[in-house]
N, C-alpha and C positions, 0 to 999 in steps of 0.2 A: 566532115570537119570544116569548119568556118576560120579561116588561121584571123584572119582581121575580127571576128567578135572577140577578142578577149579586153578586157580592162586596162591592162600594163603588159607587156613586154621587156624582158629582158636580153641583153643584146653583150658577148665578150670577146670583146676586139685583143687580142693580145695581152691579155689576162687583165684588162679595164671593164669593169663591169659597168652598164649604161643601160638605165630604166628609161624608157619609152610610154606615155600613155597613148600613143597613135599607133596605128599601124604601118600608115603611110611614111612616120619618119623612121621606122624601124627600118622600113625594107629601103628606104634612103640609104640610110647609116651601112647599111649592110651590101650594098649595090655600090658605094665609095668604096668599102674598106676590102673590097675583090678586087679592086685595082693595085694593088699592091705586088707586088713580086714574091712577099711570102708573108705567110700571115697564120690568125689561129683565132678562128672565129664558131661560137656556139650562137644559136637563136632557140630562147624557151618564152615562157608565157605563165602568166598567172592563172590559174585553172579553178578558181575558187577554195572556199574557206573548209580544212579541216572539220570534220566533228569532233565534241570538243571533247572524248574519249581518246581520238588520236590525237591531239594535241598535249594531252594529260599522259599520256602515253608514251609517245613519241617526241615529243617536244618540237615537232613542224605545225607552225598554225594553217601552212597555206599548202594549198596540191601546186606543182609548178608540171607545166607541159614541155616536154624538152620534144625538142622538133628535127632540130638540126646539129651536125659539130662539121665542121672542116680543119682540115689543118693542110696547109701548100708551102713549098720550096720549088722556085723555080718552076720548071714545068711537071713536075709531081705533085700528088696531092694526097690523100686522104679523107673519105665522106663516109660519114653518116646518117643514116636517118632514124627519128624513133617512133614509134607510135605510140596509141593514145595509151597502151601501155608500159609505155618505157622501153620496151622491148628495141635492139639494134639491130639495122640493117644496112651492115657494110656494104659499100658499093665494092665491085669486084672487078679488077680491068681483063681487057675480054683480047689480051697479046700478049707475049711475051715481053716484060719492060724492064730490060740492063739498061736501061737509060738510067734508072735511079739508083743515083749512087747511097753510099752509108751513110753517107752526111747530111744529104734531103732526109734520107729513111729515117734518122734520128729525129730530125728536123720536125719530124711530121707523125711523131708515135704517138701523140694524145694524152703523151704522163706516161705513158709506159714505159719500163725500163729497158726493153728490148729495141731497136731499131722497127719498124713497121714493117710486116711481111710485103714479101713481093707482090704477092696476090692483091693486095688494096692500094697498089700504089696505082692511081689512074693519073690520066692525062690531066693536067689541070685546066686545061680548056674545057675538056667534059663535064667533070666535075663543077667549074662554076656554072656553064648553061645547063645542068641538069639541077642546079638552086634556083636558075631564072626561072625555065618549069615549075618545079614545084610551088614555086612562090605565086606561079599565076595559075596552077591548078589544083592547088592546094592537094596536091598526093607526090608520092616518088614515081619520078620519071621509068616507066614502063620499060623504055627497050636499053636499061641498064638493068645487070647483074647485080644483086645480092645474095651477102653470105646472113643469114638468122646468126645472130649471137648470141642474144637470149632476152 
């Protein structure tokens, strides 16, 4: 995976959608809006053009690469990562964490209507340096835990 060859960049800061043709100002945007206390950030990419079967079809002209989602409260957070097929791999906290309470857990459930399980509630320090990682090896950080979602 090359994450800086793509064309454009899509970047959703708190439900603000922001197109990027750099990559350099993506991981800007994105390396600011972690400084925040809580937040709810996706990074995807434009992945080239539909055939025009699928398009006729499906009604999406374009493939988009989804890469990343976070979502943080305080010191909880939420991470995902996808690959090149869409597929999710929840990061998995590797302690037992009563520190997060229902109101982070809500905080940080993705749209889902349930509170976020215990199990994905990681430290948010981890969680952001394991986006610096990936951001500079362009894979998911090795000595974290995931669960295959699908």
């Amino acid at each position: 995976m090359n994450l800086a060859s793509h064309p454009k960049y899509f970047l959703t800061l708190d439900g603000k959608e922001l197109e990027f043709q750099d990559f350099s100002q993506t991981r800007e945007a994105l390396m600011s809006a972690l400084n925040s206390k809580s937040g709810k950030i996706s990074l995807s990419a434009y992945d080239g053009l539909r055939p025009w079967w699928q398009r006729f079809i499906f009604g999406a002209n374009n493939y988009v690469r989804m890469y990343l989602a976070i979502e943080w409260s305080n010191e909880i957070s939420g991470l995902i990562f996808h690959d090149e097929n869409a597929s999710e791999f929840r990061a998995l906290t590797d302690s037992c964490n009563d520190a997060a309470s229902v109101v982070d857990q809500n905080e940080i459930s993705f749209g889902e209507s349930e509170p976020l399980n215990q199990k994905y509630c990681i430290a948010t320090d981890i969680a952001k340096s394991s986006i610096v990682e990936f951001l500079e090896k362009e894979e998911r950080p090795e000595w974290l835990n995931y669960e295959f979602v699908r």
